[in-house]
C-alpha positions, 0 to 999 in steps of 0.5 A: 509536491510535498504533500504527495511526497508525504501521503505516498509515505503514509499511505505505503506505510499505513497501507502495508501494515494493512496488508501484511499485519498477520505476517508480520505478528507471526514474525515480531509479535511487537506489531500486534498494535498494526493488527489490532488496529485493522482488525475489523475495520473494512472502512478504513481498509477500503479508504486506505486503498482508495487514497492510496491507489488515487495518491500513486496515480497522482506521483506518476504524474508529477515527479518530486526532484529526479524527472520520470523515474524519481517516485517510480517504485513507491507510486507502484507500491502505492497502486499495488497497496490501493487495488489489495486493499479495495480488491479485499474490501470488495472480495468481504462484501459481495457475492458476486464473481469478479476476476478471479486471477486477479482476486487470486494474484492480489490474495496470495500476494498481498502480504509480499505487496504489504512489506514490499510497501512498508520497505518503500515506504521507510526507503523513500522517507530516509532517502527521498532523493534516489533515482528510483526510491 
């Protein structure tokens, strides 16, 4: 479907961003508006990262054009940027432990998973028809 092929799109871009905006001002300090944009805002993040895990869930079950492996990689990014963003809303509001490997993986990676996204992302909306992008 087009509109999953839209929001997956959206959601890897807007949800990297989310991820990887201190990396990525360190680097080209022309995506300050990305940081400035999240910055405080635990809401939107943890909106971003349950549409975005819900719409990769929903791409690995329906393919665009290319049966199975056609929306592969930017569904995966798609989950990946879901859980990290709900994974770091959770970790702000709570106390309580939670699965501290898993707490640990998504912290240290979460700004390798945000560019990852965003590379997916601008992949997979100027070349929509490649087998794995």
């Amino acid at each position: 479907m087009v509109q999953l092929y839209f929001l997956s799109i959206l959601l890897n871009i807007l949800g990297g961003f989310g991820l990887a905006s201190e990396t990525m001002v360190e680097r080209i300090s022309g995506f300050r508006i990305f940081s400035d944009f999240f910055e405080g805002k635990t809401t939107l993040k943890l909106v971003v990262g349950i549409l975005s895990f819900v719409v990769g869930i929903l791409k690995l079950l329906s393919s665009m054009d290319v049966p199975v492996a056609g929306d592969l990689l930017p569904a995966l990014c798609n989950i990946a940027v879901g859980i990290a963003l709900t994974l770091d809303y959770y970790k702000d509001r709570t106390e309580a432990g939670s699965s501290e490997k898993l707490n640990d993986f998504f912290a240290r990676k979460s700004s390798f998973i945000g560019v990852g996204a965003v590379v997916f992302g601008f992949l997979h909306f100027l070349i929509p028809r490649v087998l794995l992008l």
